[in-house]
C-alpha positions, 0 to 999 in steps of 0.5 A, a space after each residue: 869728419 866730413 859729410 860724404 854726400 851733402 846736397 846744396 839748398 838751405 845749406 848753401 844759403 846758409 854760407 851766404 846768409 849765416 841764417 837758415 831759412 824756413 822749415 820752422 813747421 819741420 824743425 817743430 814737428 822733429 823737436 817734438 818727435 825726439 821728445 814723443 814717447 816711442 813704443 817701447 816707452 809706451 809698453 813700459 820698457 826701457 827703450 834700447 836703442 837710440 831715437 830715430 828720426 827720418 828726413 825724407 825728400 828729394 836730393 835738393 830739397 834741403 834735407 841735409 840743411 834741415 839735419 844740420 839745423 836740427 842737430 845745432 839747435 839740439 846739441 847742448 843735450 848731446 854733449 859728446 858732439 855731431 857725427 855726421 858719415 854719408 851712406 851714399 856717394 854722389 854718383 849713387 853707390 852705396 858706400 860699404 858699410 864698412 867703410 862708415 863703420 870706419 868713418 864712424 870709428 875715425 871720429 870717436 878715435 877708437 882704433 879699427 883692425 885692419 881687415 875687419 868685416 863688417 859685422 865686427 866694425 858696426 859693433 865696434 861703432 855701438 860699443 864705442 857709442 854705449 856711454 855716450 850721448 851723441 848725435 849720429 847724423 847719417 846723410 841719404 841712406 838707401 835703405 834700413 839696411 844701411 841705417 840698422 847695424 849703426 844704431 846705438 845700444 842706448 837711448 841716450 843717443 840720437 841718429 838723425 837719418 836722411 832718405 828719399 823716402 821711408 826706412 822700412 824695417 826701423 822701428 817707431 821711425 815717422 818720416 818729416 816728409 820734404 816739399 818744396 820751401 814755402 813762398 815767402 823763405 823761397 823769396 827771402 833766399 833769392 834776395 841773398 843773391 840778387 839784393 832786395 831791389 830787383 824782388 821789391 820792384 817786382 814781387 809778383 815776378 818773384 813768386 813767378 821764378 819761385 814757382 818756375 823752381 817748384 821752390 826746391 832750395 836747390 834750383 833756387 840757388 842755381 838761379 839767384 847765383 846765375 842772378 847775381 852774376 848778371 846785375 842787369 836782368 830782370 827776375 821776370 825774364 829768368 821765370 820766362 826763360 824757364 818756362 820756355 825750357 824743353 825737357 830734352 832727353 830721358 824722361 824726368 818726373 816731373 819733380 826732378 824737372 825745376 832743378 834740371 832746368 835752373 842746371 841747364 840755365 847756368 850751364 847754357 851761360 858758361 864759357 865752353 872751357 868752363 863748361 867742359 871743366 864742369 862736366 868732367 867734374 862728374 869724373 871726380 873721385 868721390 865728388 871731391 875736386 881741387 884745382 889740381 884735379 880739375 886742371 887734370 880732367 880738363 888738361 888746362 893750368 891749374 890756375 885757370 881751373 882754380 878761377 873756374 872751381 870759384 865761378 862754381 861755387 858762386 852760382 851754386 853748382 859746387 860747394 867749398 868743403 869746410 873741413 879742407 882748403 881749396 876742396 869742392 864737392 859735387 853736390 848730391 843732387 847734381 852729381 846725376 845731372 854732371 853724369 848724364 851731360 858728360 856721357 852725352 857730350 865727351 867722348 869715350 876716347 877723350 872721357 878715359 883720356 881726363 881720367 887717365 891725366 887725373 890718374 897720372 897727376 894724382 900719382 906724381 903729387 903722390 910721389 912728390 908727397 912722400 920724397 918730401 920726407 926723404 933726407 936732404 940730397 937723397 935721390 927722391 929729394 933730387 928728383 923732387 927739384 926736377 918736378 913742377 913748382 905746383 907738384 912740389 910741396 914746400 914742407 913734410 908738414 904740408 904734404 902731410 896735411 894735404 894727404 890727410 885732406 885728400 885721404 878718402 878722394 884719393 882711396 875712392 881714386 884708387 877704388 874707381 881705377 881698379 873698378 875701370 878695368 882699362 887703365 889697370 897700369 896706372 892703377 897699380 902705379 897709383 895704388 903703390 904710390 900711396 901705399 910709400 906716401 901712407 906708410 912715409 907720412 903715418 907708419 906702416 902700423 897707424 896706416 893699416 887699414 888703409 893699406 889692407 884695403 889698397 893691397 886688396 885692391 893690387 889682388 884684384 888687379 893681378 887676378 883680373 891680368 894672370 899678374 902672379 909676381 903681384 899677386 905673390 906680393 899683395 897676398 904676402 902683405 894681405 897675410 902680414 895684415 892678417 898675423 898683426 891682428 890675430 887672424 892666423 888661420 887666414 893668414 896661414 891661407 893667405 901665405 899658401 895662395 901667395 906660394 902658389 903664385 909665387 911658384 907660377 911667377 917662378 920667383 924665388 924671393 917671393 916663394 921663399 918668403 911665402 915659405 917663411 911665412 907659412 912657418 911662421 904661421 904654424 909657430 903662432 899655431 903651436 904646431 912646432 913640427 909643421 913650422 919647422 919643416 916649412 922653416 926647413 924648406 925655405 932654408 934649403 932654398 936659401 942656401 941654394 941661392 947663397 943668400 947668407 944673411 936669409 940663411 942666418 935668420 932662418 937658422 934662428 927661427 928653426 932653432 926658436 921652434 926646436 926650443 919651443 918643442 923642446 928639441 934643445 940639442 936642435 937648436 943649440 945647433 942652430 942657434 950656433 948655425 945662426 952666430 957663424 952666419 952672422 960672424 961671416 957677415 961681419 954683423 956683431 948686434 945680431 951675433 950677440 943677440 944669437 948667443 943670448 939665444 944660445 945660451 938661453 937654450 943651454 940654461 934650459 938644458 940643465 947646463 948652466 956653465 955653457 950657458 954662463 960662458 957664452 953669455 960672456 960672448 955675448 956680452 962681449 960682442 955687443 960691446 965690440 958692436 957699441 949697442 949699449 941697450 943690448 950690452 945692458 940687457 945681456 948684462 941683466 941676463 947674467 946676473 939673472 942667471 947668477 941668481 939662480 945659481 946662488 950667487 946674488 952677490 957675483 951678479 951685483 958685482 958683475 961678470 964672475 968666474 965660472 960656477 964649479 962644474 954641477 952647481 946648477 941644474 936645471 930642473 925636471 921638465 923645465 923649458 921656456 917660459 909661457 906668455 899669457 896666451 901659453 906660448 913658450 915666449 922665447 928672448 923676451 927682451 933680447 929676441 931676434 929681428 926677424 
């Protein structure tokens, strides 16, 4: 798992050094305090829960450098690894917390249902951390409410938590407070950038530009990477320059203000192209940029904004993510600065137009990532070849990487275009792209939830515009998501809201479905006679409208629920209302697995000679279809039934004739079998497609 909001400083001179620099008093003082007793211990209690320690400091102060430190230096004792998830997003929103808790649950490979709250989540994460010792490194918590509900249950775990300041409510937490680096590190990280020549010739100057950068790593690594471009200026003429800086606009605590200023001396040297690249930047879902998505913002080649992304990265303004090829992120601390310089610079008109191009070029690549999987000469394949060679994707193996890679830029793309509210069109088409891209590359079930998360977004779409025909399909999707789950009271309510949006979108596809589905729920309710009528309704409609295979399908469900209730005269009707429907349609699986059915209903009802007949029929319809697993099942099903009858041996033999008439019946009270959960399980390896 990556790091969602990673600040530069020591981190970025660690890439370039392969060392950290300095904080040795820090890393001293937090060594000590994971092995300090805590309060608990003190009063001779077993601690229960994990060890915390906090770095407090400013964004741009190396904290996250430090965490990272930490945790490499201490990670033989953990063996279960670093799990690194970030509370806040580079722009300043707290990240739900569902949304870690699932982070979290992603990099310890446990499964989340889809549309779980966040209560459930966060105790899914400390389950799942119970036997475990691990280090949970959570980067630039708000508050202890974030931090709280991800504690592990067990002191054999560390959670290492980085903040701007304390965590009011945490228990025995003594914050490792942040200043700036001391003189001679500060030194030492500028000499990675600018050689040690131009510090030895003029070491007071050094100092000079140390103290013109408050010494924060941040700054400092602004003003070496705008050194090192430049080979011929003098490191006193820099520390001049900064100095001489006004502090234009709002105004900065004065602690903020070195790492505004080294900003703005990289910004001011920029080409106007690359300034603008830059400032859209602040646009970028997340933090997350590659060069397809600069070129987007900017409307320039991708190459071109590829060149640019790299000139970011050596002057400290971007940082390459480790965990994905040619992927940036925006710094923390430098997210705010990227902000407020595009809302003073661009214009409204041309800041929702970038967003718009970004918007539509995540789309096509969307597109082109889920038509890759389609079969040679399909039409989706067809129109892939018309695309541009850089919106193409030269395997299903590729797009599937770079979907994985781009997986949270582009659910916080799809979240930030529904939050817009002005570009609500291209949200939706975004949204559906993903949605066919996931459910191509991952399976509608592995993708789940994700795809709860996106179909909530399409809910709120189409309520905000009075969309009801789109409303009727996410609340459709929403309550399949719930029923998978086991949450049927909210599906069933899910499944009403969608009928009456389908009624107001007079949609008969989405009503009848919605009608389906309202009787499915009441069936996993156990309330047979509500899912028959509903069953009942959606079945009128569909034989209004003539749609016949509908009409067969839901004949076999109606009758499944009168079986259920034991109304078998019901649903010997029905089933054979389902085989004629099938037998029209030409569908011979689905006619044999309707007499299975049939004859299952008639071994219930004590008629084991009508049952034996048309399971022959059934037999002999899958093998006219060529379904040899059906045929094998079937067949089993008979000399299961012969074996009830008191002939093992015609059941080892095959087929037999009919028994004589009164050999077999069934029992007193005898219905369907139970499942586990004590519902009658109607075609246990022969059930119906629904």
């Amino acid at each position: 798992m990556t790091d969602q909001a990673v600040d530069v400083g020591g981190a970025a001179a660690g890439q370039r050094t392969g060392q950290f620099l300095g904080r040795q008093r820090e890393l001293k003082e937090l060594r000590d305090d994971i092995a300090r007793a805590g309060l608990d211990t003190l009063s001779g209690k077993k601690s229960p829960r994990a060890r915390v320690l906090l770095i407090a400091g400013r964004p741009g102060s190396g904290r996250t450098a430090l965490a990272e430190e930490l945790a490499r230096q201490v990670a033989g004792d953990y063996p279960d690894g670093v799990l690194r998830v970030g509370l806040t997003e580079p722009g300043g929103a707290r990240i739900p917390a569902d949304r870690v808790a699932r982070d979290l649950l992603d990099a310890l490979a446990v499964p989340a249902p889809p549309g779980a709250g966040q209560d459930e989540l966060t105790e899914l994460v400390r389950a799942a951390l119970a036997g475990r010792r691990a280090i949970v490194l959570l980067d630039d918590a708000a508050d202890a409410e974030q931090v709280g509900p991800l504690l592990p249950d067990t002191s054999a775990c560390l959670v290492v938590a980085t903040a701007q300041g304390p965590l009011t409510g945490i228990p025995d937490v003594r914050p490792c407070t942040l200043g700036g680096l001391d003189v001679k590190s500060s030194v030492e990280l500028l000499e990675t950038y600018t050689g040690s020549v131009r510090v030895t010739v003029d070491p007071r100057a050094a100092e000079t530009l140390v103290e013109a950068c408050g010494a924060q790593p941040a700054a400092l690594v602004l003003v070496g990477g705008w050194l090192a471009a430049r080979p011929k200026a003098a490191v006193v003429d820099v520390a001049r320059q900064l100095r001489a800086m006004s502090d234009d606009g709002p105004e900065l605590p004065s602690a903020e203000r070195p790492l505004a200023r080294a900003f703005q001396l990289v910004y001011e040297s920029l080409s106007q192209p690359s300034a603008r690249i830059l400032r859209l930047l602040a646009l970028a879902p997340a933090g997350i940029a590659d060069a397809h998505t600069a070129s987007a913002l900017a409307g320039c080649s991708v190459s071109g904004a590829q060149n640019a992304l790299a000139d970011f990265v050596a002057y400290g303004l971007l940082r390459k993510d480790g965990a994905v090829p040619d992927q940036y992120r925006v710094p923390g601390s430098l997210a705010p600065l990227l902000r407020a310089l595009c809302e003073a610079v661009d214009r409204p008109g041309e800041v929702q137009l970038a967003r718009a191009r970004m918007l539509e070029r995540t789309v096509r690549l969307l597109q082109s990532c889920r038509a890759v999987t389609e079969p040679e000469g399909s039409p989706a394949r067809k129109r892939l070849a018309g695309l541009p060679r850089a919106l193409r994707f030269p395997s299903a193996a590729a797009a599937d990487r770079w979907l994985s890679g781009r997986q949270s830029a582009l659910l916080a793309a799809a979240r930030l275009a529904v939050e817009d509210g002005g570009l609500d069109t291209l949200a939706r088409r975004l949204v559906a792209a993903l949605v066919r891209a996931l459910a191509a590359h991952r399976g509608a079930e592995a993708a789940a939830p994700e795809l709860y998360g996106l179909h909530r977004l399409v809910l709120d779409v189409a309520e905000r515009r009075d969309l009801h025909r789109e409303k009727a399909a996410a609340l459709l999707n929403l309550g399949d998501l719930d029923a998978q789950t086991g949450r049927t009271t909210e599906a069933l309510a899910r499944y009403r809201a969608a009928l009456d949006a389908g009624r107001a979108a007079n949609d008969p596809y989405a009503t009848g479905r919605a009608m389906e589905s309202v009787g499915g729920a009441h069936q996993e309710l156990g309330d047979w006679q509500r899912a028959s009528d509903w069953y009942g309704r959606a079945l009128s409609q569909r034989l209004a409208r003539g749609e016949r295979a509908d009409e067969a399908r839901l004949y076999g469900r109606l009758a499944t629920v009168h079986t259920y209730a034991g109304r078998y005269g019901e649903a010997l009707r029905g089933w054979r209302a389902a085989v004629a429907g099938y037998r029209r349609l030409g569908d011979l699986p689905s006619q044999a697995r309707a007499l299975s059915e049939a004859a299952r209903v008639q071994e219930y009802a004590g008629r084991p000679e009508e049952s034996l007949r048309t399971c022959r029929e059934a037999v002999e319809q899958a093998r006219r279809a060529g379904d040899l697993r059906l045929q094998a099942a079937l067949q089993l099903r008979l000399a299961d039934t012969l074996d009830r009858l008191g002939d093992p041996a015609a059941g080892r033999r095959g087929p037999p004739p009919p028994p004589p008439r009164g050999a077999w019946a069934a029992p007193p009270g005898r219905g369907p079998p139970k499942n586990n959960r004590g519902t009658p399980k109607i075609g246990g390896c022969i059930g119906l497609k629904r």
